[in-house]
C-alpha angles and dihedrals in degrees: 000000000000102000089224088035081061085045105049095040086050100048091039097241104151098178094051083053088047082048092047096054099042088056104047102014143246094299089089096081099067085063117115139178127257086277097050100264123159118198095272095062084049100054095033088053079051104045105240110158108167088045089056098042089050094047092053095055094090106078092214085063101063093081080075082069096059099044116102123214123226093297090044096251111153116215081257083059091051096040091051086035083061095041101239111149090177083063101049089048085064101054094048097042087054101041093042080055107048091021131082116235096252088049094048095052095049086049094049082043104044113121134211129237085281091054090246115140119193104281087059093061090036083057100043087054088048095234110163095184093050085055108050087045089060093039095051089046098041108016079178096069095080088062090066128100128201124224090272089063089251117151116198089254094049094051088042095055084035093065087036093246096165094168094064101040095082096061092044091056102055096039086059135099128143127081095256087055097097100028125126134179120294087026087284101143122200092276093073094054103043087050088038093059089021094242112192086223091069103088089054086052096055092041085058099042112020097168084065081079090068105032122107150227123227091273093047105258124148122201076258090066090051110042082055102044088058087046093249097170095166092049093043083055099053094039100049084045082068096044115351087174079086086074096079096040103118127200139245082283093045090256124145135193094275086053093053093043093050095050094058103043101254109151094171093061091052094053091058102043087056091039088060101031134040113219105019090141092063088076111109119195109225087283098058095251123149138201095279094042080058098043085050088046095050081051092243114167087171102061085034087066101041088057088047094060097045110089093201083068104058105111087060095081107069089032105137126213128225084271088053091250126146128200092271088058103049086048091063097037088062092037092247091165093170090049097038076060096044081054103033092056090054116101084209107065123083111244091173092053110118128200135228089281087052083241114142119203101257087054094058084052096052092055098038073053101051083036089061093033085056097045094051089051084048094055096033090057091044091046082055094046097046098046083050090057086054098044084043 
C-alpha cells in the first residue's frame, strides 16, 4: 500500500487521501498491506469514522467492505475485533443502503479463515454494544459456530461475558446455538465459572441440564468434580433426575465428588435424591470404591458414619473387590485402618482371584521386602565395581 494512502487512512485525512488519488489514480485502492488489508481495514482498525463514512459514499467503493485480508477478515471483522460500534454503525448503515438484503446478510454473516464472523470477534472483546448491534441487524448470527465449534453463547459464557449473554440468548434459536467444542454447550462453562448469567441460561434452555460432553459429562459432572455445593443444590432443585446420568465410564456425579474428596457435594446430591449411591460405573464401582481410589479418607469417613450408607461397605466390584481391598491394592494405608477398625467390613471377603484383603497385603508386603533386598544388592555391586 501507498506509504501516504497508510498514513491518511490511519490518521483519518480524507482530503490528503482525495489528493493522493487524484495524483496517482484509482488504482490505488486495490492496494493492500503485507496482511492483505485495504483501506478500510486500516481506518476501521483505527477508528476513523468520518474517513470511512466519507469513503463509502461513493457507491463503486463499497466493494473495499467485502474484500478479506490474508486471514479472510472483512473491515466489519476489524471494526467488531477493536470494539467500535461507531464503526460498525457505519458499516451497516452504508451497506443496508447500496446492498441488497441477501448481499448484506451474507456480508454481516461472512466468516474468516477461522469461520468467525463478526459476532464471534464482537463476543470474545466483551462489547455489548457491538453485540447487540449484530444481533439487532442478524439475529441469526448467534446461530453460527466457528471452526472450533464455538457458538456465540458458548464463547460468551466461556470468557465469562455475563453482560452479553443475555442478548445472545434470546436472539437464539437453532440447536447449534449453545454448542461449544468437545460437545460441551454454554451451560458447562457458566456453572463451571459460576457466571450469574447461568440460571438465565437454563430458564431459557432446561434440557442444557442433561445434555453431555464427549466424555459424557453433564453440568451436573463438573460442578461436582470443583466441590460447588451451592450450585449442585440449585441445579439439582430444577432436575434432580440429573443426578443419576453416568458418564461414558458409567460415573455419576456421586462417583466424581467422591474421587476428589467433596463432601459437600455429596451432602447435597443425597439430600435431593434418594438412592444416588446405587448407582454402579461399568466396573461395578461405587462411590465408596472411588473415594477409596482418590485416596479420600475424608469422604471415606463420612460414608462410614451414615447409616443410610451402609451397604456400601462390602459392596464388590466386578473384580470382587470391596472397598478394603481396593485400599490395599492402591496402597491407601490411613484409609486400610479407617476400614480395618470397623466391626462392619469383611476382612475374610475374598475377590475373584480368592484373594482377602489381608492376602493382597502380605504379598504387596513380601513384594516391597524383595525389591529393597534388590536395590540394596545392585547398590553393593555396584559400589564394589567403583571401588574395583
Amino acid at each position: 500500500m501507498h506509504p501516504k494512502m497508510y498514513e491518511a487512512a490511519k490518521s483519518g485525512h480524507f482530503l490528503s487521501l482525495t489528493t493522493i488519488i487524484l495524483e496517482n489514480g484509482e488504482e490505488l485502492f486495490h492496494q493492500t498491506t503485507l496482511k492483505g488489508n485495504n483501506i478500510l481495514h486500516v481506518a476501521a482498525q483505527y477508528r476513523q469514522i468520518n474517513f470511512i463514512r466519507d469513503l463509502l459514499q461513493h457507491p463503486s467503493r463499497l466493494s473495499l467492505l467485502q474484500q478479506g485480508n490474508c486471514k479472510g477478515d472483512t473491515p466489519l471483522h476489524v471494526a467488531t475485533k477493536v470494539g467500535s460500534r461507531e464503526v460498525v454503525q457505519v458499516f451497516t448503515d452504508q451497506a443496508k443502503a447500496l446492498l441488497q438484503p441477501n448481499e448484506y446478510k451474507e456480508l454481516l454473516r461472512r466468516p474468516n479463515s477461522y469461520k468467525d464472523t463478526s459476532l464471534h470477534y464482537a463476543v470474545r472483546g466483551g462489547c455489548k454494544g457491538v453485540v447487540e448491534l449484530l444481533i439487532k441487524e442478524d439475529p441469526q448470527l448467534c446461530d453460527i459456530t466457528n471452526a472450533a465449534d464455538e457458538s456465540p453463547l458458548y464463547l460468551a459464557a466461556h470468557r465469562k461475558c455475563s453482560d452479553v449473554i443475555e442478548p445472545i440468548l434470546c436472539a437464539s434459536s437453532s440447536p447449534s446455538s449453545h454448542k461449544g467444542p468437545n460437545g460441551l454447550t454454554a451451560l458447562h462453562a457458566a456453572v463451571h465459572f459460576e457466571l450469574p448469567g447461568w440460571r438465565e441460561i437454563l430458564d431459557k434452555r432446561p434440557e442444557m441440564i442433561r445434555e453431555q460432553d464427549d466424555i459424557g459429562w453433564t453440568p451436573l459432572h463438573f460442578v461436582a468434580c470443583f466441590g460447588k455445593g451451592e450450585t449442585i443444590r440449585l441445579l439439582l432443585q430444577y432436575d434432580n433426575s440429573v443426578a443419576y446420568v453416568v458418564d461414558k465410564e458409567g460415573q455419576s456425579a456421586l462417583h466424581i465428588a467422591a474421587f476428589r474428596g467433596h463432601v459437600n457435594v455429596i451432602d447435597e446430591l443425597l439430600r435431593s435424591c434418594p438412592d444416588p449411591c446405587d448407582i454402579l460405573n461399568t466396573k461395578w464401582q461405587t462411590a465408596l470404591h472411588a473415594a477409596v481410589i482418590g485416596g479420600q479418607a475424608n469422604v471415606v469417613k463420612y460414608i462410614l458414619k451414615m447409616s443410610i450408607l451402609e451397604d456400601l461397605i462390602n459392596e464388590q466390584d466386578i473384580d470382587g473387590n470391596t472397598a478394603l481391598h481396593l485400599a490395599t491394592l492402591h496402597k491407601q494405608y490411613n484409609i486400610i485402618y479407617l476400614l480395618a477398625r470397623d466391626k462392619r467390613v469383611d476382612h475374610l471377603a475374598t475377590n475373584k482371584a480368592h484373594l482377602t484383603a489381608i492376602q493382597i497385603f502380605q504379598v504387596h508386603e513380601e513384594v516391597c521386602l524383595l525389591e529393597h533386598h534388590i536395590v540394596r544388592f545392585v547398590h553393593s555391586q555396584s559400589h564394589f565395581f567403583t571401588i574395583v
